[in-house]
DSSP file (Angstrom, degrees, kcal/mol; ACC not computed):
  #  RESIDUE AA STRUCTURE BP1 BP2  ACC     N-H-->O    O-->H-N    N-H-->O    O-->H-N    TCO  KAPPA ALPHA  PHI   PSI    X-CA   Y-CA   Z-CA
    1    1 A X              0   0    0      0, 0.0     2,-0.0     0, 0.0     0, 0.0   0.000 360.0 360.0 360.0 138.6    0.0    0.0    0.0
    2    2 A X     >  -     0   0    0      1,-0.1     4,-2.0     4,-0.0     5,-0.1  -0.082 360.0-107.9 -72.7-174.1    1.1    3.4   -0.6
    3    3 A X  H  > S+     0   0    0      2,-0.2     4,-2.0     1,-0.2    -1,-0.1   0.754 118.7  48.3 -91.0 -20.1    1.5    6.2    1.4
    4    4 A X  H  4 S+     0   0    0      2,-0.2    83,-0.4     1,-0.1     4,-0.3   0.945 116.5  47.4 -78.5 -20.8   -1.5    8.1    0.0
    5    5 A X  H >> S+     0   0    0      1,-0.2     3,-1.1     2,-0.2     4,-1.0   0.865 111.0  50.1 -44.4 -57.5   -3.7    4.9    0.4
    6    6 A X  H >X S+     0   0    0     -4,-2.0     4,-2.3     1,-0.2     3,-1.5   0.944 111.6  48.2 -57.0 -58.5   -2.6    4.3    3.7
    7    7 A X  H 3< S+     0   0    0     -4,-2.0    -1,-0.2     1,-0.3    -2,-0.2   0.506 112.3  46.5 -84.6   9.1   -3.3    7.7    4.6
    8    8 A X  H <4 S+     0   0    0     -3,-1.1    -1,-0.3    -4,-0.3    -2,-0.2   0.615 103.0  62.6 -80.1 -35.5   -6.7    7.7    3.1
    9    9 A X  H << S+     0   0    0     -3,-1.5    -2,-0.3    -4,-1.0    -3,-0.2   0.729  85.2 116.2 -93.9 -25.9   -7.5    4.4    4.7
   10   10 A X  S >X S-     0   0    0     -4,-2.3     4,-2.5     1,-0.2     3,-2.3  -0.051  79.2-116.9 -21.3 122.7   -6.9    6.3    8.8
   11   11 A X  H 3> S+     0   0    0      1,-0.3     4,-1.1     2,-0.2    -1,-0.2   0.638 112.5  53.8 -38.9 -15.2   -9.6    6.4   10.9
   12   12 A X  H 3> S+     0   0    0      2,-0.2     4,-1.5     3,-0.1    -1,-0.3   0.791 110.4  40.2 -83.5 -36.7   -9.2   10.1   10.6
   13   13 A X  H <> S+     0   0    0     -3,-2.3     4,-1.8     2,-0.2     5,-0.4   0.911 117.8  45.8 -87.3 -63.0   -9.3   10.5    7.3
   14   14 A X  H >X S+     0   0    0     -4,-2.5     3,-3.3     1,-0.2     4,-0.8   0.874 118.1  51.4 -39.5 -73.0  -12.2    7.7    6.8
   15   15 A X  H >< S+     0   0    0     -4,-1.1     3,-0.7     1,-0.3     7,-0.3   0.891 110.8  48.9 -18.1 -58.9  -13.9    9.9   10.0
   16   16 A X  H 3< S+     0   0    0     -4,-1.5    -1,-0.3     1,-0.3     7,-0.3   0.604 113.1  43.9 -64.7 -11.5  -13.3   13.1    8.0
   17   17 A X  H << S+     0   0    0     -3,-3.3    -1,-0.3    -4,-1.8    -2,-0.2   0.285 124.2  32.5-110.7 -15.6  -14.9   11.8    4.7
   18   18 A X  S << S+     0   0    0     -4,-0.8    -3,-0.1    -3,-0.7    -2,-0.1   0.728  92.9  84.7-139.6 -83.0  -18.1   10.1    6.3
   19   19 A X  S  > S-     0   0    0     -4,-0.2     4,-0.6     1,-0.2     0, 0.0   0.208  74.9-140.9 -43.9 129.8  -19.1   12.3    9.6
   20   20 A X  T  4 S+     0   0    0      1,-0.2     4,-0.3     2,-0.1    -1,-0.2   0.913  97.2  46.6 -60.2 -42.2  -21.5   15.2    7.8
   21   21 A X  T  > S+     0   0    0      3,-0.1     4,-2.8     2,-0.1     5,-0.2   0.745  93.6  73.2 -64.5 -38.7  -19.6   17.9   10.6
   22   22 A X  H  > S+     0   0    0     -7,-0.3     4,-2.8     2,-0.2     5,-0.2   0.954  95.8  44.1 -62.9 -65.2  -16.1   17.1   10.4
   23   23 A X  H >< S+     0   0    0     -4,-0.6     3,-0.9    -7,-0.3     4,-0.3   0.612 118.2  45.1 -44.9-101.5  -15.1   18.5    7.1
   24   24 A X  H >> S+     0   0    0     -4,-0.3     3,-2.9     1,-0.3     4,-2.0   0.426 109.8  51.7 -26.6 -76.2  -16.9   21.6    7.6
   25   25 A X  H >X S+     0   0    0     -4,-2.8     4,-7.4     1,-0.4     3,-0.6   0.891 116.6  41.4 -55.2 -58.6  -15.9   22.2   10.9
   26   26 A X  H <X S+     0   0    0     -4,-2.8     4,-1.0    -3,-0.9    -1,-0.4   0.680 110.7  57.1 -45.5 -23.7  -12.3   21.8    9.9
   27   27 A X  H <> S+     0   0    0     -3,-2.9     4,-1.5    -4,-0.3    -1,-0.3   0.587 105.6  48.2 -79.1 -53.3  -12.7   23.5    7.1
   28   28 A X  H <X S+     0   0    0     -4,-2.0     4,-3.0    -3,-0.6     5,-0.3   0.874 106.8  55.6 -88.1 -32.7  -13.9   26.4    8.8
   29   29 A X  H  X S+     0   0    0     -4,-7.4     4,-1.8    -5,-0.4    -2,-0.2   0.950 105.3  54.0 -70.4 -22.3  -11.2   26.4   11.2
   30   30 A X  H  X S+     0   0    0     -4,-1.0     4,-2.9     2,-0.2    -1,-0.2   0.894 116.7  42.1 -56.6 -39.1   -8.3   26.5    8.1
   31   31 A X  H  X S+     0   0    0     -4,-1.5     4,-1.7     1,-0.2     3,-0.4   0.980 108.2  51.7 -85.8 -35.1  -10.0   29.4    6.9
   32   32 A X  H  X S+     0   0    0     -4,-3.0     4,-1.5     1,-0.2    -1,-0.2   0.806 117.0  46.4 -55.3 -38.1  -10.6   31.2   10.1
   33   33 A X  H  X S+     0   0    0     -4,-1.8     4,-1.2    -5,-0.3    -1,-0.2   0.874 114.8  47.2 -38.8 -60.6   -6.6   30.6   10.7
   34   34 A X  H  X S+     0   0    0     -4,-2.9     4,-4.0    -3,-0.4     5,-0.2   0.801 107.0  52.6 -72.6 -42.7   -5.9   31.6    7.5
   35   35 A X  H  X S+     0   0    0     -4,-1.7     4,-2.6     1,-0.2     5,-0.4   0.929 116.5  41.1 -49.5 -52.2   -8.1   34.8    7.7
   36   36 A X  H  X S+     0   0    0     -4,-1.5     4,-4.9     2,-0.2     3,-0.4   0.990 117.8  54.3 -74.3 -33.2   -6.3   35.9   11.0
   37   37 A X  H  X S+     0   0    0     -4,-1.2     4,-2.0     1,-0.3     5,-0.3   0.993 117.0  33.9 -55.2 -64.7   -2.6   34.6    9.2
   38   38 A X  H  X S+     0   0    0     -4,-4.0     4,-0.6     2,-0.2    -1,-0.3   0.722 113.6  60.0 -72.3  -7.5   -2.8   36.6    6.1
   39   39 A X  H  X S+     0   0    0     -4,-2.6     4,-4.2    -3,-0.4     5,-0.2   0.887 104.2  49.8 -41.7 -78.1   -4.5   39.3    8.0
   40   40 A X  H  X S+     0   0    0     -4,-4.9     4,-2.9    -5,-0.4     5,-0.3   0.947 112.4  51.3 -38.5 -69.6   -1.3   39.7   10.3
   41   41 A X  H  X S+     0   0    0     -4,-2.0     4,-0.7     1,-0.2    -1,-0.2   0.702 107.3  49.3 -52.4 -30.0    0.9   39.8    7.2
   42   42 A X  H >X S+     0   0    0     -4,-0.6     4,-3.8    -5,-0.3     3,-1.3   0.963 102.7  54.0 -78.6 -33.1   -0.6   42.1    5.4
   43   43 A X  H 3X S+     0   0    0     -4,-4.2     4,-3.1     1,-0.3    -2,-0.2   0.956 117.2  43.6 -49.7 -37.1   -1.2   45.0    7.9
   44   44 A X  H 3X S+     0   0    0     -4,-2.9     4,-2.1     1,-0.2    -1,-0.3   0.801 107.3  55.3 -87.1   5.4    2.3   44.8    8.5
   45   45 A X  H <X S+     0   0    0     -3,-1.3     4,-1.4    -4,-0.7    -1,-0.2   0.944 111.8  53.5 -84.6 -47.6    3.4   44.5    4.7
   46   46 A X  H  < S+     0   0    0     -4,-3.8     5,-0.5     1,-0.3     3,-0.4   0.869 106.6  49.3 -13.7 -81.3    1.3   47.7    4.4
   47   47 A X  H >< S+     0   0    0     -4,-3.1     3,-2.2     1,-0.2    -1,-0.3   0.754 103.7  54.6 -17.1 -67.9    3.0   49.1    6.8
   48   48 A X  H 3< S+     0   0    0     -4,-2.1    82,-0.4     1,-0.3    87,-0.2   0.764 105.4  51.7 -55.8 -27.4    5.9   48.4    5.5
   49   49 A X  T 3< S-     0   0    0     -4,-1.4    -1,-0.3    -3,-0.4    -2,-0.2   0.569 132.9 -84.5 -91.0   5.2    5.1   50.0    2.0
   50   50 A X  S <  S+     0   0    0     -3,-2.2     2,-0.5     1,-0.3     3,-0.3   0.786  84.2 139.9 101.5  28.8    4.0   53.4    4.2
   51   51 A X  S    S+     0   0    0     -5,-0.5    -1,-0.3    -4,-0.2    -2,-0.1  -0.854  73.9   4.2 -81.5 122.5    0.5   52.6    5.1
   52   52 A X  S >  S+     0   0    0     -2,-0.5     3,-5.8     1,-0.1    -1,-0.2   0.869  75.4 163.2  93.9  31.4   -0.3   53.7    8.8
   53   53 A X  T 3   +     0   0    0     -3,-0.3    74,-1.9     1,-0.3    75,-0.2   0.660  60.2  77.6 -78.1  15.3    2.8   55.2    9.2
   54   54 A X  T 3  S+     0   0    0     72,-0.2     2,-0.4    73,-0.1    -1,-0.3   0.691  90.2  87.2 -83.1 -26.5    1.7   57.2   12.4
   55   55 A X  S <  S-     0   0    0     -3,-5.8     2,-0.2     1,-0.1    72,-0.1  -0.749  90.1-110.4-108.8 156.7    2.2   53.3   14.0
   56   56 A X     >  -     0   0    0     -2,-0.4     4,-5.3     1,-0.1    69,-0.1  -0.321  19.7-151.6 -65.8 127.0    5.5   51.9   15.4
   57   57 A X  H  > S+     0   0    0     67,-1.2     4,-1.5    -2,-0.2    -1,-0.1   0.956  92.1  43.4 -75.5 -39.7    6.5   49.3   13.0
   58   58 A X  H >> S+     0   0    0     63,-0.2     3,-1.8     2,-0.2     4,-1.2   0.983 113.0  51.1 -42.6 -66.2    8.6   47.1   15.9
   59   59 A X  H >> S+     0   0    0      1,-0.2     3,-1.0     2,-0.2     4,-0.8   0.852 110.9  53.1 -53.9 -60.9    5.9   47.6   18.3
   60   60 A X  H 3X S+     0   0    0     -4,-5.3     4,-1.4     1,-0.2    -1,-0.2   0.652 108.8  46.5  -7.8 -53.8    3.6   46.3   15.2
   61   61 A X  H <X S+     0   0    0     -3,-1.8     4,-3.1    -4,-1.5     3,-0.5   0.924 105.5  57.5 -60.9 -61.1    5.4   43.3   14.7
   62   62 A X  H X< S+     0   0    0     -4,-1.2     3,-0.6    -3,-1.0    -2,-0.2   0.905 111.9  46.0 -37.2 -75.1    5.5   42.6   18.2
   63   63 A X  H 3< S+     0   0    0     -4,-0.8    -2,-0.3     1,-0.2     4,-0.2   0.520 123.5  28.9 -26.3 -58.5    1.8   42.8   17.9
   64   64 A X  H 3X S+     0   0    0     -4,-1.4     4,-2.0    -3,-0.5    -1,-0.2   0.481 100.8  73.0 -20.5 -49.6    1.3   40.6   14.8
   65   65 A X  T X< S+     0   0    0     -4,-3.1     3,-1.5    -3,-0.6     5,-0.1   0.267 105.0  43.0 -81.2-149.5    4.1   38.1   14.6
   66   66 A X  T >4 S+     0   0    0      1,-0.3     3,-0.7     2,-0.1     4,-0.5  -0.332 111.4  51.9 -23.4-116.6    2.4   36.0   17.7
   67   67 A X  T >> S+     0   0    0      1,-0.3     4,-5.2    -4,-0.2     3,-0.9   0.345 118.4  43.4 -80.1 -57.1   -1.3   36.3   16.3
   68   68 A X  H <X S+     0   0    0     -4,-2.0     4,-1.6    -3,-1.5    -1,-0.3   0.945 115.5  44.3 -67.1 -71.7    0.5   34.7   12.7
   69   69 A X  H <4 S+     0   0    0     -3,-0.7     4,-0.3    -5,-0.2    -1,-0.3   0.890 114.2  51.0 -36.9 -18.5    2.7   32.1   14.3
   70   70 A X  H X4 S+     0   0    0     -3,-0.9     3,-0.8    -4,-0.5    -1,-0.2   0.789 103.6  61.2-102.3 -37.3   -0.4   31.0   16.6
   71   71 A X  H >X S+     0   0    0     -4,-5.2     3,-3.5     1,-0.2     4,-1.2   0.931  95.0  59.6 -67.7 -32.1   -2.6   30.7   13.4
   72   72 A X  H 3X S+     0   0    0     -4,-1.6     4,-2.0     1,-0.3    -1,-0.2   0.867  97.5  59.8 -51.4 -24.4   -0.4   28.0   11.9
   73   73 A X  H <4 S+     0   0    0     -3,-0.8    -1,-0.3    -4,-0.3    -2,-0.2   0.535 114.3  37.2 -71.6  11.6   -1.2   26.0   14.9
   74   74 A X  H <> S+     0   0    0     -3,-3.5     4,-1.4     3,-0.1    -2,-0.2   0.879 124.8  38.9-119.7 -74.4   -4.5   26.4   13.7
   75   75 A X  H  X S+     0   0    0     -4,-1.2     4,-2.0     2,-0.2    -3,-0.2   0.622 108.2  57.3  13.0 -77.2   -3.7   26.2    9.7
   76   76 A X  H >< S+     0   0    0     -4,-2.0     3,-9.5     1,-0.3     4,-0.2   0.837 111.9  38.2 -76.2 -94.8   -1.1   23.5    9.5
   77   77 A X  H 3> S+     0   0    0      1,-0.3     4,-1.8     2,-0.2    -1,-0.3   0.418 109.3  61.2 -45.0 -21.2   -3.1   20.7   11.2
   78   78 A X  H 3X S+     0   0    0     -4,-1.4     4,-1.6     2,-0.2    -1,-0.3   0.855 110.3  41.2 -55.9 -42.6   -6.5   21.6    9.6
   79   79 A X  H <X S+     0   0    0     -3,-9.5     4,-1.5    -4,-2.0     5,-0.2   0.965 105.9  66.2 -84.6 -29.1   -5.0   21.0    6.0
   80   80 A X  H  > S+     0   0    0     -4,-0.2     4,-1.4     2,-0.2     3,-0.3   0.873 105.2  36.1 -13.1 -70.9   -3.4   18.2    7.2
   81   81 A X  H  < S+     0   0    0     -4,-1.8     4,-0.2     1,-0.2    -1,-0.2   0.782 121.2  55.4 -83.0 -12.6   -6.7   16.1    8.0
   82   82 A X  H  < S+     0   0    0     -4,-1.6     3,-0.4     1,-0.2    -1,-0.2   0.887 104.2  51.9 -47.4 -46.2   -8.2   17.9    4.6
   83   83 A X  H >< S+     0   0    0     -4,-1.5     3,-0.8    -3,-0.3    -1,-0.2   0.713 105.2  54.7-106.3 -44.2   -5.6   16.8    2.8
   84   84 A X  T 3< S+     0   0    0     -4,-1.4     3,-0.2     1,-0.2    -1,-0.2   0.392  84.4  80.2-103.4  30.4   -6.1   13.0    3.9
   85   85 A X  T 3  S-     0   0    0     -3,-0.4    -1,-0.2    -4,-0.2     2,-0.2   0.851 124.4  -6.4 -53.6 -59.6   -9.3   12.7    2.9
   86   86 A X    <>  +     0   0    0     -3,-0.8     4,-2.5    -4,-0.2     5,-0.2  -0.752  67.4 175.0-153.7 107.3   -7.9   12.2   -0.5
   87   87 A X  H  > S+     0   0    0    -83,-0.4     4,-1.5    -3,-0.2    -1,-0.1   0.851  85.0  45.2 -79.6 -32.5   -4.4   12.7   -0.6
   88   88 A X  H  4 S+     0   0    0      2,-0.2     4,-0.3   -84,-0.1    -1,-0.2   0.982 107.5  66.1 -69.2 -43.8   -3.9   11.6   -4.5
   89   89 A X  H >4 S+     0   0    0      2,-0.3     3,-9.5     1,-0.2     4,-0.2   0.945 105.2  38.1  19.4-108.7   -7.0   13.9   -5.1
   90   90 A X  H >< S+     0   0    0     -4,-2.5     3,-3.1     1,-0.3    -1,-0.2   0.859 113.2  64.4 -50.4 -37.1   -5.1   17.2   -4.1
   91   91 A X  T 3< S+     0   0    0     -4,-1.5    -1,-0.3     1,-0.3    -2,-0.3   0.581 100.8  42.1 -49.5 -19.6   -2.0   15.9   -5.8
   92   92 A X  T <  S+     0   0    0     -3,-9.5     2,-0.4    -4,-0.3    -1,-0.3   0.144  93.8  89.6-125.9  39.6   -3.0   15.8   -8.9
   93   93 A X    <>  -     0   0    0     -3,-3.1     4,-0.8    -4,-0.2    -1,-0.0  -0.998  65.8-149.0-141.9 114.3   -5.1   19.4   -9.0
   94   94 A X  H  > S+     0   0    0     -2,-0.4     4,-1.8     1,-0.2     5,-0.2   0.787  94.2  64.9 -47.1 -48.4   -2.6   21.9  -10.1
   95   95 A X  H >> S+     0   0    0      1,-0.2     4,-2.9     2,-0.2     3,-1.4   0.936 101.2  45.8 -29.3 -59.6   -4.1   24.4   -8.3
   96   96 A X  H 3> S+     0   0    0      1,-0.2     4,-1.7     2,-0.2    -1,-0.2   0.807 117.2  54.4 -72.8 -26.0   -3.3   22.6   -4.6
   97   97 A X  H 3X S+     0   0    0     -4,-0.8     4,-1.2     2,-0.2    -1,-0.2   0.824 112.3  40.6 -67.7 -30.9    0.6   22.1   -6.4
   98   98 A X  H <X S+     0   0    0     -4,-1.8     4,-3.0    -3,-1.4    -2,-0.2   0.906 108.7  59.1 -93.6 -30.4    0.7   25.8   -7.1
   99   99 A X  H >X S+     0   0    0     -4,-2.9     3,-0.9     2,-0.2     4,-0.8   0.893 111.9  44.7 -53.4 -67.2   -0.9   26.8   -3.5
  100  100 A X  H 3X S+     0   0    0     -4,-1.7     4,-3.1     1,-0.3    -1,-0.2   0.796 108.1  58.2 -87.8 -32.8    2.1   24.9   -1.9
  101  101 A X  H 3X S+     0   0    0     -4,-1.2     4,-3.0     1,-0.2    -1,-0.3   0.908 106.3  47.0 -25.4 -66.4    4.5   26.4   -4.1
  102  102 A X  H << S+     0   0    0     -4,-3.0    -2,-0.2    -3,-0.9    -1,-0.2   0.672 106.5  53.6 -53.1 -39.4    3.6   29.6   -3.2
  103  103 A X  H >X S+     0   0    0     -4,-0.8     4,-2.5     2,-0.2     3,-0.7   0.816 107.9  55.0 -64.8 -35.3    3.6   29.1    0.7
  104  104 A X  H 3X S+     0   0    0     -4,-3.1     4,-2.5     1,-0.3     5,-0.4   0.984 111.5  47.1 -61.0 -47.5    7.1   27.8    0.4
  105  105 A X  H 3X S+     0   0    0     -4,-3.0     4,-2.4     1,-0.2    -1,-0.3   0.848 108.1  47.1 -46.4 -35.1    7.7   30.9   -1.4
  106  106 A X  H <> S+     0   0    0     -3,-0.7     4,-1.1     1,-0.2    -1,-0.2   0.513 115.0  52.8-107.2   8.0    6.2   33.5    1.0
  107  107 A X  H  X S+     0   0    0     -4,-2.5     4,-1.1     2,-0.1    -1,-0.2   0.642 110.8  50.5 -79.1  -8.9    8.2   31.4    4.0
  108  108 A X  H >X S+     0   0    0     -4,-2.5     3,-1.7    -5,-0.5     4,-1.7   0.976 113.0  39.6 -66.3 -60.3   11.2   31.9    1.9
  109  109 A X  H 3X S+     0   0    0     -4,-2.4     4,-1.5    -5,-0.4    -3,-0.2   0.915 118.4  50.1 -61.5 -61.0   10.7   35.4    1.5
  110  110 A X  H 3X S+     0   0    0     -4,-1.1     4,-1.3     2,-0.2    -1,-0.3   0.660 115.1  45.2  -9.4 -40.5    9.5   35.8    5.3
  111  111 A X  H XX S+     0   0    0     -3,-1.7     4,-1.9    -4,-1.1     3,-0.5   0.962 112.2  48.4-103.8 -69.4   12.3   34.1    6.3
  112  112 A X  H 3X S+     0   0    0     -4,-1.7     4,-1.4     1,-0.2    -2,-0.2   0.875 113.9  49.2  -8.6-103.4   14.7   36.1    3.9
  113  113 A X  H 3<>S+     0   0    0     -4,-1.5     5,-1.7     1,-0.2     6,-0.4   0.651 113.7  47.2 -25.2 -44.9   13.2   39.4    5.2
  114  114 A X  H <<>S+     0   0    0     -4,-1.3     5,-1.2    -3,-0.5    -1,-0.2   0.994 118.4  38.5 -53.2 -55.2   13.6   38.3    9.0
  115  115 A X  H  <5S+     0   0    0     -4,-1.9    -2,-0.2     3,-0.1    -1,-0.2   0.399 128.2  28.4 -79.6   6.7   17.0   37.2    8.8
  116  116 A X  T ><5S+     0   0    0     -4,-1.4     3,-0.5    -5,-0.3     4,-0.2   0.451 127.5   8.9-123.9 -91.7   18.2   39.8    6.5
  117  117 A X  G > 5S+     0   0    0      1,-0.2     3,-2.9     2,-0.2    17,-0.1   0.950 122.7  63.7 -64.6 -56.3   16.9   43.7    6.0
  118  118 A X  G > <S+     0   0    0     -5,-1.7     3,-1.0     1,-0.3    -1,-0.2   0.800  89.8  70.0 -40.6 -44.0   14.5   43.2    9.3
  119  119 A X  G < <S+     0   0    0     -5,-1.2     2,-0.7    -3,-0.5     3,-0.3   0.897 104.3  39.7 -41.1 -43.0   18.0   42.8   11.4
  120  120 A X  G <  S+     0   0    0     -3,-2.9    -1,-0.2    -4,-0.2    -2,-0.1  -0.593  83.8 109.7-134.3  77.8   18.7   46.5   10.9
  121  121 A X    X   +     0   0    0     -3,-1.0     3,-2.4    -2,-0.7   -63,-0.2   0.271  40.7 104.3-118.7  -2.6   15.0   47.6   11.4
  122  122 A X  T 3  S+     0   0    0     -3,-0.3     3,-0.1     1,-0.3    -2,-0.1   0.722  84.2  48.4 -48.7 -23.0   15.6   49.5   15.2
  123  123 A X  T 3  S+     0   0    0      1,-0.2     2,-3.1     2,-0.1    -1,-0.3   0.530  84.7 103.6-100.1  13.1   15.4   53.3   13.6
  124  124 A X    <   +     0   0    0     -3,-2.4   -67,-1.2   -68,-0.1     4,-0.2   0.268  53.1 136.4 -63.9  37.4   11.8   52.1   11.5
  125  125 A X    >   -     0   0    0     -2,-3.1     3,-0.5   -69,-0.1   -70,-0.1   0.055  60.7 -40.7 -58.4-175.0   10.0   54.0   14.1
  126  126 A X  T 3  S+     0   0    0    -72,-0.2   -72,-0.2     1,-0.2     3,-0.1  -0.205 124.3  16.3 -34.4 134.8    6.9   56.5   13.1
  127  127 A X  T 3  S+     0   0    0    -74,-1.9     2,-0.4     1,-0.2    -1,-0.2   0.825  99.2 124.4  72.1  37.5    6.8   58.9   10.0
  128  128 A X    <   -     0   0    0     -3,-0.5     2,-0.4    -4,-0.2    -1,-0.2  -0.983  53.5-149.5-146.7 124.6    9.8   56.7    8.6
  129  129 A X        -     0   0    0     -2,-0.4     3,-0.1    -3,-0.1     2,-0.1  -0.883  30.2-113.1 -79.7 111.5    9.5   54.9    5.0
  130  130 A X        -     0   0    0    -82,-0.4     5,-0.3    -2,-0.4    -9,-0.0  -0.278  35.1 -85.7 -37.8 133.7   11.4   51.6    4.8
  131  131 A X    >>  -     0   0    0      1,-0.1     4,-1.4     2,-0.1     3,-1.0  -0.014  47.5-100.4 -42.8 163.8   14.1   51.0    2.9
  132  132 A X  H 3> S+     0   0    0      1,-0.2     4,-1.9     3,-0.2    -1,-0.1   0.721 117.2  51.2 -70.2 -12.8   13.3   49.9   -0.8
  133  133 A X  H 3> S+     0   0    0      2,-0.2     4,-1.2     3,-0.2    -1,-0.2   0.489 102.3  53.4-100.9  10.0   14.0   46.2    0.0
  134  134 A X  H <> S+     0   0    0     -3,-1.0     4,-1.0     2,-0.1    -2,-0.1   0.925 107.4  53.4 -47.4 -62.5   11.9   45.8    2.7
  135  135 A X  H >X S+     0   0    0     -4,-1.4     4,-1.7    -5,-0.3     3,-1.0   0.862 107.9  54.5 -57.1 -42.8    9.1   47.3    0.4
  136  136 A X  H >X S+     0   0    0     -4,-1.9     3,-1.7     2,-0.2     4,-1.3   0.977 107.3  48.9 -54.4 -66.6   10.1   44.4   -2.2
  137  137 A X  H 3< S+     0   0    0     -4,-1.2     4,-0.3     1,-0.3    -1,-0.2   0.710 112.1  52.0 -42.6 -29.8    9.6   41.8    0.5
  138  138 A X  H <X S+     0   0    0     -3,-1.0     4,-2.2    -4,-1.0     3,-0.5   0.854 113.1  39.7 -58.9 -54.0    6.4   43.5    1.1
  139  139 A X  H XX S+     0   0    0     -3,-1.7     4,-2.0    -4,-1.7     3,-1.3   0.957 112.4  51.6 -71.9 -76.4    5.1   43.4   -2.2
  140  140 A X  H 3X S+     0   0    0     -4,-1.3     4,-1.7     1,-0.3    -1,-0.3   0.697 113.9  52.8 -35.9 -20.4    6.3   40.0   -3.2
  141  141 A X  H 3> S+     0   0    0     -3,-0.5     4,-1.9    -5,-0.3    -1,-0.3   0.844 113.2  42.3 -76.7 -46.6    4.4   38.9    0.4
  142  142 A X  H <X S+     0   0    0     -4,-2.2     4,-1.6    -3,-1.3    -2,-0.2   0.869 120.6  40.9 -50.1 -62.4    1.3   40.5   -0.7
  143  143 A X  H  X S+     0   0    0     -4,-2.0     4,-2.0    -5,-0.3     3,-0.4   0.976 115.3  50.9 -47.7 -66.2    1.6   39.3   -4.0
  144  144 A X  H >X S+     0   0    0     -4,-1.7     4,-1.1    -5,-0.4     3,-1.1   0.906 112.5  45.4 -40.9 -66.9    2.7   36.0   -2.9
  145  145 A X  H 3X S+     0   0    0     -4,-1.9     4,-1.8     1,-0.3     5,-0.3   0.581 106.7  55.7 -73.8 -17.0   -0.3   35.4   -0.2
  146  146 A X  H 3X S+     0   0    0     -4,-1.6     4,-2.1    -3,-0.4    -1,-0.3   0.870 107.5  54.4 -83.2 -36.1   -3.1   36.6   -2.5
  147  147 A X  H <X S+     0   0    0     -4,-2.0     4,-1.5    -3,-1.1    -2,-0.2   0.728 108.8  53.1 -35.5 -33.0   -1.6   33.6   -5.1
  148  148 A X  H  X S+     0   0    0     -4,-1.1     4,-1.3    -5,-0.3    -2,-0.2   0.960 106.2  42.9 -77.5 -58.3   -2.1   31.6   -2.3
  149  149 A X  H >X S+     0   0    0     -4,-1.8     4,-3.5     2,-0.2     3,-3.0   0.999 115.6  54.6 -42.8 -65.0   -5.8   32.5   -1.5
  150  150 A X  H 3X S+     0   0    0     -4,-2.1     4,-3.2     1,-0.3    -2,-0.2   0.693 107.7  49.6  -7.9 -83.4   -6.5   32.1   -5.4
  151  151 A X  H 3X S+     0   0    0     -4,-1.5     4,-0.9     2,-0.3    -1,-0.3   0.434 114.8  42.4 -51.9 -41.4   -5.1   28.8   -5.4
  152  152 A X  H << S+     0   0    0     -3,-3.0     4,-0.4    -4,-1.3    -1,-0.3   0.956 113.5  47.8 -85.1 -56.3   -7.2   27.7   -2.4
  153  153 A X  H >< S+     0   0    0     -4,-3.5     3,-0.6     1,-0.2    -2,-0.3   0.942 110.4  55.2 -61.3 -45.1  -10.3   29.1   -3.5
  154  154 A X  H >X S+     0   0    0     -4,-3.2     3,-4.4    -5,-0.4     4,-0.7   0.923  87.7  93.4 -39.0 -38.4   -9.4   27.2   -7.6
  155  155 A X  G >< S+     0   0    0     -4,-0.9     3,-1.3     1,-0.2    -1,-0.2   0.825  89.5  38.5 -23.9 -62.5   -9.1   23.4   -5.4
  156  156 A X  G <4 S+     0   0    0     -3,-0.6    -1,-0.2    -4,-0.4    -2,-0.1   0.290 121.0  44.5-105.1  35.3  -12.6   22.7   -6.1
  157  157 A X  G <4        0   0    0     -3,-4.4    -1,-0.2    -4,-0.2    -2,-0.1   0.391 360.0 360.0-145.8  30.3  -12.8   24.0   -9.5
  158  158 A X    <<        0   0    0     -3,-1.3    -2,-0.1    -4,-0.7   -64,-0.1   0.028 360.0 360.0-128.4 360.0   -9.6   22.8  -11.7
């Protein structure tokens, strides 16, 4: 047996395919996740492009970066049991191929942005415009995470 078989044939999965509630419920909790994830990222990508600038973009972050990390706990394991409902299923609808693409992308770029331009982010206070590659990361995040939605909302019609 393969591994998507196997992971079709779990009591979870089978549970998640059969009970009338479970997909929904789950369902609603991925989006609710997602809503508050992609939420977080944008205000501060805004930000970052010189929306709001009246607030302190650390203190922001501070604000925002917990809310987003806490919705993946939400996020991950919701697509997870989605996903092994019928794991060959999403695997072979481009759409759900491009969607993962794309998150790997906007953690690259996330991850790129902490660990690089975001290091020497102490004078971003108020009434201060980021440098211009912040604002790329911003855009390409924005960009990135609206691919993403697309992509989610396309599943159940490519």
């Amino acid at each position: 047996m393969d591994w998507q078989a196997w992971l079709a044939a779990t009591t979870v999965a089978r549970a998640m395919r059969t009970d009338p509630w479970l997909y929904p419920i789950v369902e609603t909790c991925h989006i609710v996740g997602f809503a508050v994830l992609v939420g977080a990222v944008a205000l501060f990508d805004l930000r970052l492009l010189g929306c709001g600038r009246a607030l302190p973009l650390r203190a922001l972050a501070a604000h925002l970066l917990p809310w987003a990390l806490g919705s993946l706990l939400v996020i991950v394991p919701a697509g997870l049991l989605m996903f092994s409902t019928q794991p060959g299923d999403f695997l072979a609808n481009p759409a759900f191929l491009l969607k993962l693409a794309l998150l790997l992308a906007a953690g690259v770029n996330a991850a790129a942005f902490h660990l690089g331009i975001w290091r020497r982010a102490a004078g971003w206070n108020t009434d201060v415009t980021p440098p211009w590659p912040a604002r790329l990361h911003a855009l390409l995040s924005l960009a990135l995470w609206l691919g993403v939605i697309a992509c989610g909302r396309l599943l159940a019609y490519v």
